[in-house]
py3Dmol code that shows the C-alpha trace and the ligand (Angstrom):
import py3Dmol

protein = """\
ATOM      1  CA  UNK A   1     116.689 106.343 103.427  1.00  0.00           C
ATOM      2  CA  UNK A   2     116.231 109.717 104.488  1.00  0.00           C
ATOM      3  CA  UNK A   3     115.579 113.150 102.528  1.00  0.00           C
ATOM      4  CA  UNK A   4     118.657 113.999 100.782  1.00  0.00           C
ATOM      5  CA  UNK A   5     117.438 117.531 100.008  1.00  0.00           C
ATOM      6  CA  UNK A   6     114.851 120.306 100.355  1.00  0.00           C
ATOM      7  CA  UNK A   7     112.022 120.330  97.782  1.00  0.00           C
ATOM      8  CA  UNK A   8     108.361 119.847  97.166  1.00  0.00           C
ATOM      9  CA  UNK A   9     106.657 116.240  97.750  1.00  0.00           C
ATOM     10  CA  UNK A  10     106.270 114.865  94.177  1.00  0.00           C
ATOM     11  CA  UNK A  11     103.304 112.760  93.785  1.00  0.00           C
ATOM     12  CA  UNK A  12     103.074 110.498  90.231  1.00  0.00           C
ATOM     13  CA  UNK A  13      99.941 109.249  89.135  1.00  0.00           C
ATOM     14  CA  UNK A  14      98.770 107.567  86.310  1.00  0.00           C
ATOM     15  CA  UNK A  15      95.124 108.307  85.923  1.00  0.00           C
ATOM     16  CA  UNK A  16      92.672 110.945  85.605  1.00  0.00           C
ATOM     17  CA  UNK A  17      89.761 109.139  87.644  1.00  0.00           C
ATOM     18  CA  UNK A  18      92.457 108.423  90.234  1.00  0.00           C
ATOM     19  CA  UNK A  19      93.999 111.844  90.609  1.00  0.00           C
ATOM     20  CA  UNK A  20      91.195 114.085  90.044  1.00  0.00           C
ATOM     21  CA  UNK A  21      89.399 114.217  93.298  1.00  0.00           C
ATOM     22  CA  UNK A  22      92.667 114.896  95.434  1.00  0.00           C
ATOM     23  CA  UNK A  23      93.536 117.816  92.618  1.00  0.00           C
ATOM     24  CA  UNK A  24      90.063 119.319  93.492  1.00  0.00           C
ATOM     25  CA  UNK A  25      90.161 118.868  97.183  1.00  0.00           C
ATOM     26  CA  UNK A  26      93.705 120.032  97.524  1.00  0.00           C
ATOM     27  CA  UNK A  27      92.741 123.387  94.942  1.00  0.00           C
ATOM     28  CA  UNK A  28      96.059 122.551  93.087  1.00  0.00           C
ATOM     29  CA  UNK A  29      96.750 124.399  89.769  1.00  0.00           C
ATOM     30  CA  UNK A  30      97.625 123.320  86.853  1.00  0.00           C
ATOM     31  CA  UNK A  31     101.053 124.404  85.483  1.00  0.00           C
ATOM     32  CA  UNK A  32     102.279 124.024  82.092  1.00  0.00           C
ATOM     33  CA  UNK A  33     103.740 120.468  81.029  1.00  0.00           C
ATOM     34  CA  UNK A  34     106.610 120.067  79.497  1.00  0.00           C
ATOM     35  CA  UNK A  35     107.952 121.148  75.722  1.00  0.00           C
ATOM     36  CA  UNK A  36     109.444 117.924  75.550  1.00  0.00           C
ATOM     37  CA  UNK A  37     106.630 115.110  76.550  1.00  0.00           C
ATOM     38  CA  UNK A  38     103.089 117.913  76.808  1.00  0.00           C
ATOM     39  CA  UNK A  39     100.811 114.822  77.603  1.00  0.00           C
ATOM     40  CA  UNK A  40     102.129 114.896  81.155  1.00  0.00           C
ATOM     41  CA  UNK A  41     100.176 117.015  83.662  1.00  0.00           C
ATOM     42  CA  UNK A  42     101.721 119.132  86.660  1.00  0.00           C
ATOM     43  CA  UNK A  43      99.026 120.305  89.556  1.00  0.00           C
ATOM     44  CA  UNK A  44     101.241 122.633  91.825  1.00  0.00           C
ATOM     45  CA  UNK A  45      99.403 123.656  95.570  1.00  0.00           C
ATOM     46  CA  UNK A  46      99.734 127.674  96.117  1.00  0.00           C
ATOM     47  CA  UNK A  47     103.567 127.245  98.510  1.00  0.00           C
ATOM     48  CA  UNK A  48     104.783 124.970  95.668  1.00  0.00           C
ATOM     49  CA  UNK A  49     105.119 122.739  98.474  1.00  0.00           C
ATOM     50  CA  UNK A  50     103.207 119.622  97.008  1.00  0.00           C
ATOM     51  CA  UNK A  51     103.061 118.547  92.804  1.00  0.00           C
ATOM     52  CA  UNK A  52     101.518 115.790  91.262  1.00  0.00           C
ATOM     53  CA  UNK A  53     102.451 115.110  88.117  1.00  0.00           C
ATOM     54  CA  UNK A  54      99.897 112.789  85.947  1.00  0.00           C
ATOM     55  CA  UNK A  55     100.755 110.699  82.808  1.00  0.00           C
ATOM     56  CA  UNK A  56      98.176 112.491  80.864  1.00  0.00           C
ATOM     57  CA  UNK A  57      96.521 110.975  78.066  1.00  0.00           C
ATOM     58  CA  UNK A  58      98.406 108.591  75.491  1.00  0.00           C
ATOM     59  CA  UNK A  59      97.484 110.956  72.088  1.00  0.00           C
ATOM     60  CA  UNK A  60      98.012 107.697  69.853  1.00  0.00           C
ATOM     61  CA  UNK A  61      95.180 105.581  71.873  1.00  0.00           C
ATOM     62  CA  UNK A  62      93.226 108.544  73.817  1.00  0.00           C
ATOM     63  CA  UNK A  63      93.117 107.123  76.568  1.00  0.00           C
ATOM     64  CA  UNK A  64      95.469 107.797  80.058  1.00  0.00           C
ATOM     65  CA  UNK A  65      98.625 106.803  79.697  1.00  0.00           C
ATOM     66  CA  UNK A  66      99.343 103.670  82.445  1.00  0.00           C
ATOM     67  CA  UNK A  67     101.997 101.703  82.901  1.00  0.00           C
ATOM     68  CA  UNK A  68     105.888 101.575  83.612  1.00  0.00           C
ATOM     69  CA  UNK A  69     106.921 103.562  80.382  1.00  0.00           C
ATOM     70  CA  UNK A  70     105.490 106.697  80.596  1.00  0.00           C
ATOM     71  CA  UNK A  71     105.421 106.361  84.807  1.00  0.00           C
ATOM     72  CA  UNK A  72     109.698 106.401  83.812  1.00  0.00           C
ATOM     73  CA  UNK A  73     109.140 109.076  81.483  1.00  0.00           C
ATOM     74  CA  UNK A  74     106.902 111.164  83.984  1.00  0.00           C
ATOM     75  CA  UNK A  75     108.975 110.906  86.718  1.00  0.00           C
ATOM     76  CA  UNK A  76     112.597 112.117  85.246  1.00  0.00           C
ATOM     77  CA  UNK A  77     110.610 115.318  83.727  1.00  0.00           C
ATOM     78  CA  UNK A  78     108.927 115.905  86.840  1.00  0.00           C
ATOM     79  CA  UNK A  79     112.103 115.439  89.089  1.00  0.00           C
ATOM     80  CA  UNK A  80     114.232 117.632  86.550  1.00  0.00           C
ATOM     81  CA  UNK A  81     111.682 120.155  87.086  1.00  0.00           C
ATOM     82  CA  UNK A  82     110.759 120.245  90.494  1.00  0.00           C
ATOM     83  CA  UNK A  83     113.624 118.688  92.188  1.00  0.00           C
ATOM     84  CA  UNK A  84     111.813 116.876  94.832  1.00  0.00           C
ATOM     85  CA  UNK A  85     112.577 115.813  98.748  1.00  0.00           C
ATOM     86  CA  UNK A  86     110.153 113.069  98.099  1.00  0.00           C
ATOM     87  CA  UNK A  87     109.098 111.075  95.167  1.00  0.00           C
ATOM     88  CA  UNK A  88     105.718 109.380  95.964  1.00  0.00           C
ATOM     89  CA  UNK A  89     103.590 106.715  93.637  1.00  0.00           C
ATOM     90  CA  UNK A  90     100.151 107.080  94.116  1.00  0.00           C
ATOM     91  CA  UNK A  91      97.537 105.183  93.067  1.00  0.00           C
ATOM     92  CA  UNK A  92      95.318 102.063  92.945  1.00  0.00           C
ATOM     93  CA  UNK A  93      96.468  98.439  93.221  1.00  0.00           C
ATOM     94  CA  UNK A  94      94.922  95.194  93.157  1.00  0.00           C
ATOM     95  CA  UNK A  95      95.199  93.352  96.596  1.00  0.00           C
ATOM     96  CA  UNK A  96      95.372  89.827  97.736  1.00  0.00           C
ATOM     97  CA  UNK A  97      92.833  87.709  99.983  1.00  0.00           C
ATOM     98  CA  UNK A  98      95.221  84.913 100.941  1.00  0.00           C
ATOM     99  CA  UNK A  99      97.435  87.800 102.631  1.00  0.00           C
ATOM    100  CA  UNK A 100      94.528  89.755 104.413  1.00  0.00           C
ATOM    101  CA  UNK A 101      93.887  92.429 101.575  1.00  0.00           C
ATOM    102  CA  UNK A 102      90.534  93.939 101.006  1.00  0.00           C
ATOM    103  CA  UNK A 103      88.662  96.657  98.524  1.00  0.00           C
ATOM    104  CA  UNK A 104      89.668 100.563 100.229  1.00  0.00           C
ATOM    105  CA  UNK A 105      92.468  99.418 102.117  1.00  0.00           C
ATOM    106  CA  UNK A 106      95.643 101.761 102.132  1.00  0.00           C
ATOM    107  CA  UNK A 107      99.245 100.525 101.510  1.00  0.00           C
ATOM    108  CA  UNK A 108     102.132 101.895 102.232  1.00  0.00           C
ATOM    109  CA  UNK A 109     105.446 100.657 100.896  1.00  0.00           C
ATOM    110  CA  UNK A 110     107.055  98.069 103.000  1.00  0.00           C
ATOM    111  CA  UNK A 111     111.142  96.553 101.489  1.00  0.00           C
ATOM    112  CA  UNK A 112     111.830  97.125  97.687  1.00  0.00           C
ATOM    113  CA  UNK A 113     109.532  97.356  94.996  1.00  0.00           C
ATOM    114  CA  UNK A 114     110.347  94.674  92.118  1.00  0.00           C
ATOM    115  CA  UNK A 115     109.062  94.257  88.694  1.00  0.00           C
ATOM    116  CA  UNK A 116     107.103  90.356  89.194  1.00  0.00           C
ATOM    117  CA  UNK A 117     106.268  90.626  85.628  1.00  0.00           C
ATOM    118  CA  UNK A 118     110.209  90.973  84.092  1.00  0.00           C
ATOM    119  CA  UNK A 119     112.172  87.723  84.073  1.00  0.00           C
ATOM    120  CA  UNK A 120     115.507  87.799  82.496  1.00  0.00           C
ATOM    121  CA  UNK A 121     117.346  84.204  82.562  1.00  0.00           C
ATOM    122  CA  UNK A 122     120.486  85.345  82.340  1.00  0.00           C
ATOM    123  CA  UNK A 123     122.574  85.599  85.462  1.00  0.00           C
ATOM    124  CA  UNK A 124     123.985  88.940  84.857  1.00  0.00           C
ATOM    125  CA  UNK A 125     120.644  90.068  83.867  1.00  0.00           C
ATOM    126  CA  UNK A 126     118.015  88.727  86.371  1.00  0.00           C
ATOM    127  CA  UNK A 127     118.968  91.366  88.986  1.00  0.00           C
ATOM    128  CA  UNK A 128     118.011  94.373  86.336  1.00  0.00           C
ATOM    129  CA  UNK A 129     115.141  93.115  85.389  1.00  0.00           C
ATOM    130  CA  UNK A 130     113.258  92.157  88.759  1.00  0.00           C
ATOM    131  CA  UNK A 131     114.568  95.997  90.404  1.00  0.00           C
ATOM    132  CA  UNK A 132     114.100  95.839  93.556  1.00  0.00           C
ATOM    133  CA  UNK A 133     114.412  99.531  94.194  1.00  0.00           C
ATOM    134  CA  UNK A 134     114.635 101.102  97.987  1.00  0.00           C
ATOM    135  CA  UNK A 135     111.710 102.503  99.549  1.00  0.00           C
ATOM    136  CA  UNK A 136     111.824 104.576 102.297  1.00  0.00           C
ATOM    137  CA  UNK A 137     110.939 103.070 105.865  1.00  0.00           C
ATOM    138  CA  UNK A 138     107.849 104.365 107.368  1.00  0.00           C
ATOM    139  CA  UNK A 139     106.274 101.734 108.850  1.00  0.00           C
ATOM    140  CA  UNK A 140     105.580 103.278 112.130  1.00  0.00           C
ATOM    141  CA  UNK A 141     104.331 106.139 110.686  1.00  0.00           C
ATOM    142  CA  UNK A 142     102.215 103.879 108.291  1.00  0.00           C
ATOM    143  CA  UNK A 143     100.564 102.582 111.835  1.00  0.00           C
ATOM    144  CA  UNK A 144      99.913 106.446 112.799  1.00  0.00           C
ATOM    145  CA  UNK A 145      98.052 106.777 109.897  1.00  0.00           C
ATOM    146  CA  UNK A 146      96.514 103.936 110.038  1.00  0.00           C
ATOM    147  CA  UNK A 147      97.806 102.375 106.863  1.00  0.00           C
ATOM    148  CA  UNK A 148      99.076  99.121 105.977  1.00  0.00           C
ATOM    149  CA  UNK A 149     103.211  98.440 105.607  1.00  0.00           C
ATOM    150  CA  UNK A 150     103.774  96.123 102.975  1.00  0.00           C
ATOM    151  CA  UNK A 151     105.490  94.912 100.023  1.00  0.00           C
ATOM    152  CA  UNK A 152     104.834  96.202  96.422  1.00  0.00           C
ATOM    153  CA  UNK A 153     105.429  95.238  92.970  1.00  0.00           C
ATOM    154  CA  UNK A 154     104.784  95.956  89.417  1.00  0.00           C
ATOM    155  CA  UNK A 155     103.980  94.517  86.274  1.00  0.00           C
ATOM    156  CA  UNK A 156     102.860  95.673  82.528  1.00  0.00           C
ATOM    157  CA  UNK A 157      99.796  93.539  82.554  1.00  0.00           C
ATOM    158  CA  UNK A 158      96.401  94.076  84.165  1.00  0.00           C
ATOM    159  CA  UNK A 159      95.886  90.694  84.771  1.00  0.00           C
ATOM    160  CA  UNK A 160      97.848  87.818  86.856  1.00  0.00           C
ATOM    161  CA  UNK A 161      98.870  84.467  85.130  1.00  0.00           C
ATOM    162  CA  UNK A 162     100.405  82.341  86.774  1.00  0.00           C
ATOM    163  CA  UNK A 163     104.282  82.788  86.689  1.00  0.00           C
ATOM    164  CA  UNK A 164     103.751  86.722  87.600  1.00  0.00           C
ATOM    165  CA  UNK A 165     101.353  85.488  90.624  1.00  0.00           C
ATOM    166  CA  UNK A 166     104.185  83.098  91.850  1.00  0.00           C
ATOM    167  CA  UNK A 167     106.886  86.129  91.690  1.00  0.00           C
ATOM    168  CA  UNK A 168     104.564  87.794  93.599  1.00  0.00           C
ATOM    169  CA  UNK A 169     103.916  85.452  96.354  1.00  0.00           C
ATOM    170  CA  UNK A 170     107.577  84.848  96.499  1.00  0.00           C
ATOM    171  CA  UNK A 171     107.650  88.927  97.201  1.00  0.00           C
ATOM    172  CA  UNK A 172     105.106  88.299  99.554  1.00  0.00           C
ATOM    173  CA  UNK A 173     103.379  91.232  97.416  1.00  0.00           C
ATOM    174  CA  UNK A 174     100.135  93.380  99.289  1.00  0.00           C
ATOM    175  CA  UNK A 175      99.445  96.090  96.576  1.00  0.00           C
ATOM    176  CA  UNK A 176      99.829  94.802  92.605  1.00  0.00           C
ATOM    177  CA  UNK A 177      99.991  98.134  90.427  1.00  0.00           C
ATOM    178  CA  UNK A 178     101.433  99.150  86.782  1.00  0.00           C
ATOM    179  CA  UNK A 179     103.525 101.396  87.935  1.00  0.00           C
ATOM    180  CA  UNK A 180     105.636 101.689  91.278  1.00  0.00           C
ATOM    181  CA  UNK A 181     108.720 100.092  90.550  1.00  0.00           C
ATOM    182  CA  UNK A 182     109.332 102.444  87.082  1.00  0.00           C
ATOM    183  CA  UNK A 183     109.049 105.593  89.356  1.00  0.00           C
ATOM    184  CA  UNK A 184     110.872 103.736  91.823  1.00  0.00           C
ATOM    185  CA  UNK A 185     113.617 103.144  89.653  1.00  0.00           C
ATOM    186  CA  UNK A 186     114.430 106.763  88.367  1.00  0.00           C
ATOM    187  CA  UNK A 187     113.471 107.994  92.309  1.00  0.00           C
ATOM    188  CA  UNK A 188     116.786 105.550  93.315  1.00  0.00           C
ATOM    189  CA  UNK A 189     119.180 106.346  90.210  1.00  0.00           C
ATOM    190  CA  UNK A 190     118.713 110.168  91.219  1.00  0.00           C
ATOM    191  CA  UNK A 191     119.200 109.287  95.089  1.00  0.00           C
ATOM    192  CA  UNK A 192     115.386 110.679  96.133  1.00  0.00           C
ATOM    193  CA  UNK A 193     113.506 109.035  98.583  1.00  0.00           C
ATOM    194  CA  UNK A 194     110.523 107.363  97.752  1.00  0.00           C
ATOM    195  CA  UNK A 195     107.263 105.430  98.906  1.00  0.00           C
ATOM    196  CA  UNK A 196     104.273 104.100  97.340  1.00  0.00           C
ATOM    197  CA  UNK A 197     100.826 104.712  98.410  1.00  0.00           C
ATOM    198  CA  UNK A 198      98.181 102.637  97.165  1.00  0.00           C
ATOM    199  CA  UNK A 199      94.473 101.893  97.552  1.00  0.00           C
ATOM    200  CA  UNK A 200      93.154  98.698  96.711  1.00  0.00           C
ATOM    201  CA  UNK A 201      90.395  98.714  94.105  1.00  0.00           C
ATOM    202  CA  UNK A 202      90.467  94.536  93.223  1.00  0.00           C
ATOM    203  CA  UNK A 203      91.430  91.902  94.972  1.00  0.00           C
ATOM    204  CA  UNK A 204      93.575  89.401  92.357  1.00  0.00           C
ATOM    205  CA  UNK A 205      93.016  86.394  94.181  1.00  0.00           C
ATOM    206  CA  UNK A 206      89.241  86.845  94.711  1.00  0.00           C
ATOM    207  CA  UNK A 207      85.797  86.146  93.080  1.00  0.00           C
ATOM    208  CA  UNK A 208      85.789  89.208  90.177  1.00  0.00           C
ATOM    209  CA  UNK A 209      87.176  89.886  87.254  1.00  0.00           C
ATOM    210  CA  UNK A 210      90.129  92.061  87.622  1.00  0.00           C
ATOM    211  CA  UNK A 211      88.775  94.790  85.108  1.00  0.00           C
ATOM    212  CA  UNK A 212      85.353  94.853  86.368  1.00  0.00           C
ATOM    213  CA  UNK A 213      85.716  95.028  90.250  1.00  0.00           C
ATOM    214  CA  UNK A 214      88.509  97.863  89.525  1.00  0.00           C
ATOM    215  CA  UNK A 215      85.449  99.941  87.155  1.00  0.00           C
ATOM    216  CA  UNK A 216      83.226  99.437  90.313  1.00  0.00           C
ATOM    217  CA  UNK A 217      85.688 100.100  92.884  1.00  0.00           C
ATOM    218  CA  UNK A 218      87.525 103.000  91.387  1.00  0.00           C
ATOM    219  CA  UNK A 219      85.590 105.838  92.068  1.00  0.00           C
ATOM    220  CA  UNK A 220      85.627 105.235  96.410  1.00  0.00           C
ATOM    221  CA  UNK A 221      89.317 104.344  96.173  1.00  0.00           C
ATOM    222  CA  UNK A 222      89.736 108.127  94.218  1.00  0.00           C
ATOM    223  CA  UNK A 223      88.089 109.276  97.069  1.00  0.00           C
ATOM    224  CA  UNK A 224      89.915 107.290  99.601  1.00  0.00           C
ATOM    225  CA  UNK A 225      93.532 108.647  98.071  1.00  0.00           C
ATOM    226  CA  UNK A 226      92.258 111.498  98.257  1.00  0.00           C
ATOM    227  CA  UNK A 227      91.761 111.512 102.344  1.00  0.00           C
ATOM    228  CA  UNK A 228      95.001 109.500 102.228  1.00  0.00           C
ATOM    229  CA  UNK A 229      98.059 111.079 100.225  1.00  0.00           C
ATOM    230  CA  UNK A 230      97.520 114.930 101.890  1.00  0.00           C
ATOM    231  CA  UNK A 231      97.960 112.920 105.021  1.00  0.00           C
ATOM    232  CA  UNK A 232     100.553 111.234 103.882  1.00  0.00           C
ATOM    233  CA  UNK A 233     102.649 113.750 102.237  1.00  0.00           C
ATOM    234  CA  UNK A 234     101.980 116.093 105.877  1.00  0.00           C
ATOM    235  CA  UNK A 235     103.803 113.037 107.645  1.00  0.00           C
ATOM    236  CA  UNK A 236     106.605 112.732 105.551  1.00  0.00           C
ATOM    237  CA  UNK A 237     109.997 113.722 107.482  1.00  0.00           C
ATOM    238  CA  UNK A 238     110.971 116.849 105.791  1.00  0.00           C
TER     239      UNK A 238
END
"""
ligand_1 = """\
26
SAH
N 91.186 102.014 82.765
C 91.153 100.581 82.636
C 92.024 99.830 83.594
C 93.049 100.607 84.304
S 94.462 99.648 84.627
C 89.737 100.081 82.771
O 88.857 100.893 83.055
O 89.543 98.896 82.653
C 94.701 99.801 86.249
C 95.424 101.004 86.796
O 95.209 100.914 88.161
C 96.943 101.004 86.617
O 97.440 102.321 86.551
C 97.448 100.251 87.863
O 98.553 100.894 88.490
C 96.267 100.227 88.812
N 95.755 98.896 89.164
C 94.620 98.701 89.894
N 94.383 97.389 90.079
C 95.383 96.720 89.455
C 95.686 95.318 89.293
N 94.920 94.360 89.791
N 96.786 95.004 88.583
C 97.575 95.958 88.070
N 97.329 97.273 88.195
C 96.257 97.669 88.883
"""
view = py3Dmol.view(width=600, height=400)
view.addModel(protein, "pdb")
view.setStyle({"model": 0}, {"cartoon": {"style": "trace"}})
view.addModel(ligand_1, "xyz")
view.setStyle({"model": 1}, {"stick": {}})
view.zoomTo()
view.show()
């Protein structure tokens, strides 16, 4: 899929940890959210040329506001508003061992991003409920920037029992996030291309528990988005 139309890059992310270092690197300003939804956070760059828009914090729990939900809610504001070329999910991910994952690698959105966590037994159904949504194709440019292409997917849970980690080996699935597919999703209903960018911060399949190796991880991954999205979102065909 190619740009449809001119417009900033939009980049969603769900956390504060995870966005902050490429807000301050980037010197991008913050511009004021939404009437409708004010937990979500725009950061604009001085040509208007690149916006990320964060989930902000949930104001029931107080804490940031992760998962599919508000990643749909985030992303038809911030497209309404902005009217991107490019919608972009940015993030971390947890990776996979058995398919040559490790902690700080980049990757890039290879095939459609599916929901492994959504299972709907209902013939009509089971199509809606895995997604599937396009991504753009930029593998070759993923090997220019040294990334890795591969298949993403999506579920509401931080953790991996069994059934989801069988959808996801099915999918063949490199980068395990919260929310890709969501922004995905409104990105294809309003005919924007998209990608995913992802660093991995755990690896599901490994030695750790999930939660802990992302707390100890999360801080170099920050730091490795933030080297990789401005290259990213330079690359992007335009
Ligand atoms: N703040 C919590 C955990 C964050 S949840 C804590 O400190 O424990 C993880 C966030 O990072 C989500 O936004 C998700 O997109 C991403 N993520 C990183 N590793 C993940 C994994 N293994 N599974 C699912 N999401 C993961």
């Amino acid at each position: 899929m190619t740009t449809t139309q001119p417009g900033p890059v939009l980049v969603v992310m769900a956390m504060r940890a995870e966005s902050a270092p490429i807000i301050e690197q980037l010197g991008l300003s913050a511009v004021e959210s939404p009437a409708s939804w004010p937990s979500i956070e725009w950061f604009v760059s001085d040509d208007a040329d690149l916006v990320i828009a964060r989930n902000g914090v949930d104001p029931t729990h107080g804490v940031d506001a992760i998962g599919t939900g508000p990643a749909i809610i985030t992303t038809l504001l911030s497209i309404d508003r902005w009217t991107p070329a490019w919608v972009v999910s940015a993030g971390t991910a947890g990776g996979f061992r058995a398919r040559g994952g490790h902690i700080g690698q980049v990757i890039l959105a290879d095939g459609p991003v599916i929901h492994h966590d959504r299972r709907i037994a209902l013939p009509a159904f089971e199509a809606l409920g895995r997604g599937g949504h396009p991504t753009a194709d930029l593998r070759s440019l993923a090997t220019e920037l040294g990334f890795t292409s591969g298949p993403c997917s999506t579920g509401d849970s931080l953790d991996a029992p069994p059934l989801d980690v069988e959808a996801m080996a099915a999918h063949g699935t490199l980068a395990k996030d919260m929310e890709a597919a969501a922004v995905a999703g409104v990105a294809a209903r309003k005919g924007i291309a998209f990608t995913a960018c992802k660093v991995i911060t755990d690896i599901v399949d490994g030695d750790f528990a999930t939660a802990d190796e992302f707390r100890a991880n999360l801080a170099a991954a920050s730091a490795a988005l933030a080297d990789a999205v401005p290259r990213l979102v330079a690359a992007l065909p335009r």
